[in-house]
N, C-alpha and C positions, 0 to 999 in steps of 0.2 A: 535738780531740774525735774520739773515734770514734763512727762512726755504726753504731748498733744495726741489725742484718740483717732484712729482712722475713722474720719467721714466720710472717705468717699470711693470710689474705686482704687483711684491714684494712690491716695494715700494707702490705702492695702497693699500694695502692689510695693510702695516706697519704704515701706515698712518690713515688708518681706524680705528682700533685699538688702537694706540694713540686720536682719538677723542674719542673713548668709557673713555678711560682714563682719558681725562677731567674732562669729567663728572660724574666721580667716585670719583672726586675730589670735584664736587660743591656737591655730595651725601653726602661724609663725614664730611663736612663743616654743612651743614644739618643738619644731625642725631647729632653731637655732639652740635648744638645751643640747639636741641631740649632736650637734655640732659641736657644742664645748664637751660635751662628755668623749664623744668618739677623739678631739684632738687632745685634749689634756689629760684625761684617762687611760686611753688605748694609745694614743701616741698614731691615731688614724684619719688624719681630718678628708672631709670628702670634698668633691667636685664641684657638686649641686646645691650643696645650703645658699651662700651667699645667694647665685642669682635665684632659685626657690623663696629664698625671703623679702628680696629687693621685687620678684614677679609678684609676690602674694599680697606686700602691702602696698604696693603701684594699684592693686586693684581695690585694696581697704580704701585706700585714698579716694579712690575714684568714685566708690560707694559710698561714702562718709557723708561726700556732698549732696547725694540725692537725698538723703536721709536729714542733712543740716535742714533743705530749703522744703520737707515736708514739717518740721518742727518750727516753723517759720525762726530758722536761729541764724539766718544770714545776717550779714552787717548792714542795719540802719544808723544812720545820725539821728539817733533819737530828742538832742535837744530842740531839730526844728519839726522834727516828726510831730513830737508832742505838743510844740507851740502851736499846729495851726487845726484850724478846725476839719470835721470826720470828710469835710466833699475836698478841702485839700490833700488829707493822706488818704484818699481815693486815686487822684490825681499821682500822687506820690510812688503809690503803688502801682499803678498802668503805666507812669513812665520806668519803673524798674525792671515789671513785665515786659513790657515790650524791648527792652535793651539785653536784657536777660534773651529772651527768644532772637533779637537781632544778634547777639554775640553766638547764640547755637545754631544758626542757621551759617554764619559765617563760618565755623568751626564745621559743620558739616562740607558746606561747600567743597569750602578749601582741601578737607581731608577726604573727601570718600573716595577720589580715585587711588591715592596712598595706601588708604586703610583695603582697601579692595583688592586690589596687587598684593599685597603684605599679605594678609588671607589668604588668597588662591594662590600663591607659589607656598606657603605657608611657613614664612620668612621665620628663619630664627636666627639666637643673637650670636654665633659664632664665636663662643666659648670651647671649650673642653666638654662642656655638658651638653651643650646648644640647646637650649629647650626655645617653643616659639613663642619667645615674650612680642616678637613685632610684628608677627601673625596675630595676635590674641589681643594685646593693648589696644594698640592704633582700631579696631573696631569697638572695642570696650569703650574708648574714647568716645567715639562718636553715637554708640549708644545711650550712655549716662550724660550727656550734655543735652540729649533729645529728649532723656525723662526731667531732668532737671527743668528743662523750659516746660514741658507739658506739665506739670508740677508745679511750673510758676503760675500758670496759668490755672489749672486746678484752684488755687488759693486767692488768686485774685478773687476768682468767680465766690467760694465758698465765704470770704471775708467781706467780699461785698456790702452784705447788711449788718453786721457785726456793728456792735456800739465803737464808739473812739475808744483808742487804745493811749492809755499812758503810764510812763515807764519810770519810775521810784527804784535807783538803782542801789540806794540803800535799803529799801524793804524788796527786794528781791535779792540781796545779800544775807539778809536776816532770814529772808523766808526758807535759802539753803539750807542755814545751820540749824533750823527748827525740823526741818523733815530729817 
């Protein structure tokens, strides 16, 4: 895959974010060696891996997707995308926009008084370890769902005048194994 260049502020931003993610990734990779060494080695297993690794890639997760919808890698139905002509996948794309930002305005809605309560008493998950995944998540949520849409939107605007887009899913399987 090649990765689409930041144009525009958003995209910087989406992108930066996606590098934290990374290496959220070599974090959890980490903590859970050190988990198999500390239990099957020393015969020590600890408290905190499991939910450290279940808190660390809930946030991969959540980051991933800001990152997919800056790489325009979300799921189209490309066989009607491609049939219709460049003012129809205009159309295509401001009805997605817009659904996309109506689904994060409702997830905001819905969540911010949750996500706010959780935050200010600064809720944890009442484990052995407690750490505060439901302090930290539930606004994480509601933050990555607000880039996501401004993001859609970003891409709307920047694809605008872009020629049509058509998608040969055998030469983009060819084009993989050549890079």
């Amino acid at each position: 895959m090649v990765e689409h260049q930041a144009e525009n502020w958003m995209d910087r931003i989406s992108i930066a974010i996606s590098r934290v993610a990374m290496f959220l990734i070599v974090w959890v990779v980490a903590v859970m060696f050190y988990e198999v060494v500390m239990r099957y080695v020393f015969g020590k297993p600890t408290l905190w891996v499991n939910e450290m690794s279940l808190w660390t890639a809930g946030a991969v997760y959540l980051l991933a997707g800001l990152y997919v919808m800056q790489q325009r890698g979300h799921i189209r139905i490309f066989i009607l995308y491609d049939m219709v002509s460049r003012n129809w996948q205009r159309a295509f794309d401001v009805v997605s926009t817009l659904l996309i930002c109506l689904f994060a305005a409702g997830v905001v809605w819905g969540g911010f008084n949750e996500a706010y309560a959780k935050l200010m008493r600064w809720e944890t998950f009442g484990t052995a370890w407690d750490p505060p995944i439901p302090a930290t998540m539930k606004p994480l949520v509601l933050l990555i769902v607000t880039l996501v849409a401004v993001q859609a939107v970003v891409n709307l605007i920047a694809d605008w005048n872009k020629e049509k887009q058509s998608h040969d899913l055998v030469e983009e399987v060819l084009q993989e194994h050549v890079d």
